[in-house]
N, C-alpha and C positions, 0 to 999 in steps of 0.2 A: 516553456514546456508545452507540449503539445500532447496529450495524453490519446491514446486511439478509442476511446470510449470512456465517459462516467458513465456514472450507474449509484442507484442509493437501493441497497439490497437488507432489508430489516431494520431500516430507519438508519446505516449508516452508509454515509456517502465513503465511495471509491472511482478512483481514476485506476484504468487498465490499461496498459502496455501490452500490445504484441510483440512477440520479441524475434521473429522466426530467423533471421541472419545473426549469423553471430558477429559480435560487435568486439573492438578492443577493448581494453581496461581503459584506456583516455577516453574513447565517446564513449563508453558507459558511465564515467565520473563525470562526465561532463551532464550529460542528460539527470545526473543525480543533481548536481549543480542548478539544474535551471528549476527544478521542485524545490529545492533549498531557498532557493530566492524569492519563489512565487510566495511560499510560506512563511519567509522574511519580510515581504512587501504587508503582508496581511491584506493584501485585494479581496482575498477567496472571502474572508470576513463579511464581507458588502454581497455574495454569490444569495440570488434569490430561493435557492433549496436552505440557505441556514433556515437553524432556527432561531427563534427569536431570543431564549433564551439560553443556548449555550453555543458557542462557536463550536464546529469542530472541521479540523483539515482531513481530508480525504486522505484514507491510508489506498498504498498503490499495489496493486496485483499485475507481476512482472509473469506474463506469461510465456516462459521460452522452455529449449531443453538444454540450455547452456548454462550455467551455475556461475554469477557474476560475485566479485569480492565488492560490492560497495560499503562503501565508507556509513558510518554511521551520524545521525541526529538525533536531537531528542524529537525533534517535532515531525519527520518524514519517516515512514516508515514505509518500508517495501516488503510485499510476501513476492519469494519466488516459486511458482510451481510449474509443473508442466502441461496441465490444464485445468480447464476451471472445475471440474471433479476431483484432483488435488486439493484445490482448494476449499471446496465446499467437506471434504475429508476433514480438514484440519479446523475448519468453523466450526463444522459440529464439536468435534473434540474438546476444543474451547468453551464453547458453550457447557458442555458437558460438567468441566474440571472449573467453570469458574460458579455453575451451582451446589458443587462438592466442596468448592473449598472457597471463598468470597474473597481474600486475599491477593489471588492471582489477577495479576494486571494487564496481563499482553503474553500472548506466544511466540515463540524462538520457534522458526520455520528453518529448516535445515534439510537440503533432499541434497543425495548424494550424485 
Protein backbone atom coordinates (compact mmCIF):
# COMPACT_ATOMS: atom_id res chain seq x y z
CA UNK A 1 0.00 0.00 0.00
CA UNK A 2 1.13 3.18 -0.82
CA UNK A 3 -0.85 5.82 0.74
CA UNK A 4 -0.58 9.64 -1.05
CA UNK A 5 -0.07 11.22 2.30
CA UNK A 6 -0.15 10.50 6.23
CA UNK A 7 -0.94 13.02 8.37
CA UNK A 8 -1.74 12.70 12.45
CA UNK A 9 -4.50 15.35 12.81
CA UNK A 10 -5.61 15.72 16.86
CA UNK A 11 -3.23 13.04 17.99
CA UNK A 12 -4.86 10.52 15.50
CA UNK A 13 -2.71 9.18 12.77
CA UNK A 14 -4.52 8.82 9.02
CA UNK A 15 -3.36 7.72 5.72
CA UNK A 16 -5.11 9.69 2.66
CA UNK A 17 -5.89 8.48 -0.71
CA UNK A 18 -6.44 10.65 -3.52
CA UNK A 19 -8.69 9.20 -5.56
CA UNK A 20 -9.41 11.44 -8.77
CA UNK A 21 -9.79 8.44 -11.67
CA UNK A 22 -12.25 6.47 -11.20
CA UNK A 23 -10.99 3.01 -10.51
CA UNK A 24 -12.91 -0.56 -10.93
CA UNK A 25 -14.31 -2.55 -8.11
CA UNK A 26 -11.22 -5.12 -8.60
CA UNK A 27 -8.50 -2.39 -8.15
CA UNK A 28 -10.32 -0.81 -5.49
CA UNK A 29 -10.61 -4.39 -3.63
CA UNK A 30 -7.47 -4.72 -4.45
CA UNK A 31 -5.83 -1.53 -2.96
CA UNK A 32 -8.27 -2.43 0.09
CA UNK A 33 -6.37 -5.64 0.20
CA UNK A 34 -2.91 -4.36 0.34
CA UNK A 35 -4.16 -1.95 3.90
CA UNK A 36 -5.59 -5.37 5.07
CA UNK A 37 -2.36 -6.88 4.98
CA UNK A 38 -0.12 -4.00 6.06
CA UNK A 39 -2.50 -4.14 9.12
CA UNK A 40 -2.26 -8.00 9.25
CA UNK A 41 1.76 -7.89 9.11
CA UNK A 42 1.51 -5.44 12.24
CA UNK A 43 4.75 -3.46 10.75
CA UNK A 44 2.85 -0.05 11.43
CA UNK A 45 3.20 -1.21 15.12
CA UNK A 46 7.19 -0.66 15.03
CA UNK A 47 6.10 3.12 12.93
CA UNK A 48 8.02 5.75 15.03
CA UNK A 49 4.74 8.37 15.31
CA UNK A 50 3.19 5.25 17.82
CA UNK A 51 2.79 5.80 20.92
CA UNK A 52 4.30 4.06 23.38
CA UNK A 53 1.57 3.02 25.06
CA UNK A 54 -1.27 2.32 22.82
CA UNK A 55 -0.82 0.96 19.16
CA UNK A 56 -3.23 2.40 16.89
CA UNK A 57 -3.58 1.75 12.91
CA UNK A 58 -4.22 4.70 10.77
CA UNK A 59 -7.83 5.08 9.78
CA UNK A 60 -7.85 5.97 5.76
CA UNK A 61 -9.65 9.23 4.25
CA UNK A 62 -10.60 8.10 0.57
CA UNK A 63 -10.77 11.32 -1.10
CA UNK A 64 -12.76 11.03 -4.42
CA UNK A 65 -16.13 11.81 -5.95
CA UNK A 66 -16.88 8.19 -6.90
CA UNK A 67 -18.64 6.12 -4.14
CA UNK A 68 -16.70 2.80 -3.94
CA UNK A 69 -18.49 -0.61 -2.29
CA UNK A 70 -15.44 -1.78 -0.30
CA UNK A 71 -15.56 -4.63 1.61
CA UNK A 72 -15.36 -4.53 5.20
CA UNK A 73 -12.71 -5.20 8.36
CA UNK A 74 -12.54 -4.86 11.82
CA UNK A 75 -9.23 -3.20 11.85
CA UNK A 76 -9.22 -0.98 8.42
CA UNK A 77 -11.42 1.57 8.26
CA UNK A 78 -12.12 3.87 5.28
CA UNK A 79 -13.94 7.43 5.30
CA UNK A 80 -15.09 8.44 1.81
CA UNK A 81 -15.67 11.87 1.20
CA UNK A 82 -15.23 14.38 -1.43
CA UNK A 83 -13.10 16.65 0.19
CA UNK A 84 -11.25 17.29 3.06
CA UNK A 85 -14.10 19.79 4.30
CA UNK A 86 -16.38 16.76 4.09
CA UNK A 87 -14.54 15.34 6.16
CA UNK A 88 -13.72 17.69 8.76
CA UNK A 89 -17.80 18.06 8.55
CA UNK A 90 -18.25 14.66 9.76
CA UNK A 91 -15.25 14.90 12.65
CA UNK A 92 -16.67 17.58 14.05
CA UNK A 93 -20.07 15.89 14.31
CA UNK A 94 -18.40 13.01 15.82
CA UNK A 95 -16.78 14.75 18.21
CA UNK A 96 -19.93 16.35 18.87
CA UNK A 97 -22.24 13.06 19.47
CA UNK A 98 -19.42 11.16 21.20
CA UNK A 99 -19.51 14.10 24.21
CA UNK A 100 -23.38 13.78 24.21
CA UNK A 101 -23.47 10.37 24.36
CA UNK A 102 -19.88 8.33 25.40
CA UNK A 103 -21.16 5.04 24.03
CA UNK A 104 -20.73 5.88 20.46
CA UNK A 105 -17.73 4.05 19.03
CA UNK A 106 -17.07 5.16 15.31
CA UNK A 107 -19.12 6.77 12.60
CA UNK A 108 -20.87 5.25 9.51
CA UNK A 109 -19.95 7.76 6.68
CA UNK A 110 -22.27 7.39 3.98
CA UNK A 111 -22.39 10.28 1.05
CA UNK A 112 -24.61 9.62 -1.82
Amino acid sequence: MEPDAFMIWKRAPFFVEIQRSVYSEKVMNEKFMRYVTYYMSNEWKQESWQPADKKVFPKIILITDTRYNLPRHSGVHFFQVQDIKQFLVFATKTREQKADSPNINEIKINIG
